[in-house]
C-alpha positions as CSV (number, residue, x, y, z in Angstrom):
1,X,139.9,136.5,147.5
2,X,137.5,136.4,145.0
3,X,135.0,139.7,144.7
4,X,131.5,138.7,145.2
5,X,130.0,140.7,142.3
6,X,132.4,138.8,139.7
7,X,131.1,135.4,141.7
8,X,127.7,136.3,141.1
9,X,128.0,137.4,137.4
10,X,130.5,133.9,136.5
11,X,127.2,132.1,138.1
12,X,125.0,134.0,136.0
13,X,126.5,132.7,132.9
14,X,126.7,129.4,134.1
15,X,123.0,129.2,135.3
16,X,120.2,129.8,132.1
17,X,117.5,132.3,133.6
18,X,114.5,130.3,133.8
19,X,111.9,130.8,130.7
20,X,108.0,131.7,131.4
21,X,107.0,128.9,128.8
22,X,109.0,126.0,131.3
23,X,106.9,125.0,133.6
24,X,108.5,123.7,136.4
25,X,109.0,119.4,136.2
26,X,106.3,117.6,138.2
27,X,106.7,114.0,138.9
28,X,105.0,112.0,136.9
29,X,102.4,110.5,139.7
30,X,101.1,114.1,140.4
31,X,100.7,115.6,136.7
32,X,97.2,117.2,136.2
33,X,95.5,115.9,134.0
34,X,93.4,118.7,132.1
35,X,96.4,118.9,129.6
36,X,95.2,115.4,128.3
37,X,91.2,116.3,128.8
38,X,92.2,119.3,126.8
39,X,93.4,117.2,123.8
40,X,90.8,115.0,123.6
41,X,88.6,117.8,123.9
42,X,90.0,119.3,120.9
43,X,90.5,116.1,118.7
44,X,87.2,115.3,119.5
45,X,86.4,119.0,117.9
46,X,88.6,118.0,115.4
47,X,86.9,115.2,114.2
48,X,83.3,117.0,114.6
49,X,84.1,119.1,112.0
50,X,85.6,116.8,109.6
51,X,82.5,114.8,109.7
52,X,80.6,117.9,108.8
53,X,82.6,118.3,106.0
54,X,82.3,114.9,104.9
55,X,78.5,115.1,105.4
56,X,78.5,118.3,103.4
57,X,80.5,116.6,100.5
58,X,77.8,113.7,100.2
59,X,75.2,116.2,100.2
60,X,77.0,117.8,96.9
61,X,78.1,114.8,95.7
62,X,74.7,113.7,95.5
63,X,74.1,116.7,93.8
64,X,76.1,116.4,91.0
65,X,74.9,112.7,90.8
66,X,71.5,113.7,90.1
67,X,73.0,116.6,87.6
68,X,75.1,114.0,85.8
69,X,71.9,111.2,85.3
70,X,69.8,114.2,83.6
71,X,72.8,115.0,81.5
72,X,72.6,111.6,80.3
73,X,69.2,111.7,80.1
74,X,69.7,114.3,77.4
75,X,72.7,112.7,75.9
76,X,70.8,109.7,75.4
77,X,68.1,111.6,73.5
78,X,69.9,113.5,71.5
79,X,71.6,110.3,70.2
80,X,68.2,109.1,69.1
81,X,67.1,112.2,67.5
82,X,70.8,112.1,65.4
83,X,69.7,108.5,64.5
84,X,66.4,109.0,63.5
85,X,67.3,112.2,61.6
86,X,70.4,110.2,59.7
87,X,67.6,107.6,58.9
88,X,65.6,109.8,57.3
89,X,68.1,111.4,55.3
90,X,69.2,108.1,54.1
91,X,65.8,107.4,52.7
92,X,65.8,110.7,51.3
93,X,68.9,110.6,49.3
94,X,67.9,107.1,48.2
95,X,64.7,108.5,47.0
96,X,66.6,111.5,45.5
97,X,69.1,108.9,43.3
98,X,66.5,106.9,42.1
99,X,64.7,110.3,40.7
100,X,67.7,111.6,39.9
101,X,68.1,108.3,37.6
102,X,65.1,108.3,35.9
103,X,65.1,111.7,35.1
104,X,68.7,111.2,33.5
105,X,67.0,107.9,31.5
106,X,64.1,110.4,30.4
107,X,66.6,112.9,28.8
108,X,68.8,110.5,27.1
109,X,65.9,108.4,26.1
110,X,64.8,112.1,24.4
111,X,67.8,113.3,23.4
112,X,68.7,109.5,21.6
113,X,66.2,109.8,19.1
């Protein structure tokens, strides 16, 4: 005859203990519903703050828009300025050679007799 305390510890190790985190299967016609209303809840949460995000990376992005177009603003005028300033030192230098020549014509013309 079996002894009821080695019947009850073979069962034991047959049967898992049940776990806190299991709840207990419900049939699927009676399942409550505020499982779902709580996921929606927090997707729509979700999705709140990604649009605030988005909405805050416009708002910087626009920001750096308006940085960039002055940038180029100043870009564009220093490029004039270099222009202007390479023009004049072209006339310059031209100026300067054509001195420089006649001066040079002056002292050989002196220096030939």
């Amino acid at each position: 005859m079996p002894n009821p305390k080695t019947k009850a510890i073979q069962q034991a190790e047959v049967t898992p203990p049940p776990t806190q985190g299991n709840p207990a299967a419900v049939p699927l016609g009676v399942q409550d519903h505020s499982f779902h209303a709580q996921a929606i809840y927090d997707i729509n949460k979700q999705v709140g703050k990604l649009e605030t995000g988005l909405e805050n990376v416009e708002k910087r992005l626009e920001k750096a828009e308006t940085k960039l177009e002055a940038i180029h603003l100043d870009v564009h005028g220093a490029k004039k300025i270099a222009w202007a300033f390479g023009a004049i030192l072209s006339v310059m230098g031209t100026l300067g050679l054509l001195l420089l020549n006649k001066i040079l014509d002056l002292v050989v013309s002196h220096f030939a007799k």
